[in-house]
C-alpha positions in Angstrom: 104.8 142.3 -70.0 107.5 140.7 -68.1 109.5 137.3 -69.2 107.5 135.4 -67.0 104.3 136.0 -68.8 105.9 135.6 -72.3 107.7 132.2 -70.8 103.9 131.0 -69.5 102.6 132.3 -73.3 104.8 130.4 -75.1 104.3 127.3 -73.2 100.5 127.9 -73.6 101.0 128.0 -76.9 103.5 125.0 -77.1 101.2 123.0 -75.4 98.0 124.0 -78.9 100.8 123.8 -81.2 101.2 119.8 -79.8 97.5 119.1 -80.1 97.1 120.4 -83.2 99.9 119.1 -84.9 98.9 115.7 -83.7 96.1 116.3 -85.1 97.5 117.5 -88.3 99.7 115.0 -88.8 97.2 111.7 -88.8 97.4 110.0 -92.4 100.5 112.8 -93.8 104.4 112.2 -93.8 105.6 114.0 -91.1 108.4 115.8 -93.2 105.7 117.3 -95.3 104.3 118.1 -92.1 107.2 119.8 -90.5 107.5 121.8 -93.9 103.8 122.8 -93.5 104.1 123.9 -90.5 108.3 125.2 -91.1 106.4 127.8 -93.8 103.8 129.1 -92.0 105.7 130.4 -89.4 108.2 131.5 -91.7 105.3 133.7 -92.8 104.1 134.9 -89.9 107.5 135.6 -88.4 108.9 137.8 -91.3 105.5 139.2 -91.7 106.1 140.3 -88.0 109.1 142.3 -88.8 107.8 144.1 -91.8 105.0 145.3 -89.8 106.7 146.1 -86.8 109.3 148.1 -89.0 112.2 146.6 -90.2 115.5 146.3 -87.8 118.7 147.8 -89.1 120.7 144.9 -90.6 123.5 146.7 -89.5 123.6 146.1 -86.5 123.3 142.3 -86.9 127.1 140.9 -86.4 128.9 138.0 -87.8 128.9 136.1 -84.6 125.4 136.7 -84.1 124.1 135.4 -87.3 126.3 132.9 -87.0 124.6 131.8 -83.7 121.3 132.1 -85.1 122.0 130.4 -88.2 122.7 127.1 -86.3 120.0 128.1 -83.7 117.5 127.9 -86.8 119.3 124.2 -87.8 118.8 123.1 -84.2 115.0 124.1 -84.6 114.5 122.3 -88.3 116.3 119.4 -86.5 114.0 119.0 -82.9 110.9 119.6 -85.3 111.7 117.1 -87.5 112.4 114.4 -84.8 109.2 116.0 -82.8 106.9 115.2 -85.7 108.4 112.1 -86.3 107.7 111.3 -82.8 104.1 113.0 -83.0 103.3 110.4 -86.1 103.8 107.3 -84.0 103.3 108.6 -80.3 100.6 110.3 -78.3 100.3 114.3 -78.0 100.2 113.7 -74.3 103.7 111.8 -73.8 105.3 113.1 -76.9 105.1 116.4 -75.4 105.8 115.9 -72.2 109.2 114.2 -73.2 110.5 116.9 -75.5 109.9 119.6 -72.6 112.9 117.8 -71.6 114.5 120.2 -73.6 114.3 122.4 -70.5 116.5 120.6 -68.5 119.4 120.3 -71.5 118.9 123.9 -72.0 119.6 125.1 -68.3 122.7 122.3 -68.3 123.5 123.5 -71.9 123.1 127.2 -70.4 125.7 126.1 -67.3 128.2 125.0 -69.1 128.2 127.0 -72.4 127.0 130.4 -70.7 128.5 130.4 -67.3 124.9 130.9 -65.9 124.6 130.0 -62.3 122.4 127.6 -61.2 120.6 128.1 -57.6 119.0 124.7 -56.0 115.5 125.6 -58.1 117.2 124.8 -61.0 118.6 121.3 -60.3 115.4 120.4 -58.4 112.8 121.9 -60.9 115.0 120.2 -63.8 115.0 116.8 -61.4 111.3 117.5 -61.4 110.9 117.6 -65.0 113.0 114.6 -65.8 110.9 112.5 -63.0 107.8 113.6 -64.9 108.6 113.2 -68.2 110.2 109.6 -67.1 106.4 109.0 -65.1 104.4 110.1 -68.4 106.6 107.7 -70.6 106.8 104.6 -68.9 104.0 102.6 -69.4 
């Protein structure tokens, strides 16, 4: 498969994991639910390497575990403050709102990267921002 159809997976996916952690998360702290959730994919994603045979730790560098370490914080962080949100908010503008996250990632990507960005990307991130600014104001 190509990215496109592992992009349009995951945001399949995203879009379940919102519904059902709304659901998940009526009458429960949402710390305890972010740590429910934090553990099963935990689970599943070391469970994934073992079966898929493990990767040689060698050839993991400092810089790249470094990167990754404060990918994973970044994560814990935007789950926490997702659930939090997902306790007092509706799935259907909660979600929309944090796919927001796209347009700081291709800025983010811009400036920290030195990706280029064509006119798709400032109007598809306008786009998104017009949306999730529709979906939210009530």
């Amino acid at each position: 498969m190509n990215w496109f159809t592992w992009a349009l997976l995951a945001a399949l996916f995203a879009g379940i994991t919102a519904v059902l952690a709304k659901a998940g998360t009526s009458g429960i702290d949402p710390n305890l639910a972010t740590a429910i959730r934090t553990t099963v994919v935990l689970v599943l994603a070391w469970g994934i390497v073992f079966a898929t045979g493990m990767p040689a730790w060698g050839s993991l560098s400092g810089s790249a575990v470094l990167f990754l370490t404060l990918s994973g914080l970044a994560t814990g962080a935007s789950w926490l403050c997702y659930f939090q949100a997902l306790s007092v908010g509706q799935a259907s503008s909660v979600a929309p709102v944090d796919k927001l996250s796209v347009v700081f990632a291709i800025a983010l990507a811009a400036i920290f990267l030195g990706e280029k960005l064509a006119w798709q990307h400032w109007v598809g991130g306008a786009l998104i921002v017009a949306g999730a600014a529709l979906i939210a104001w009530r």
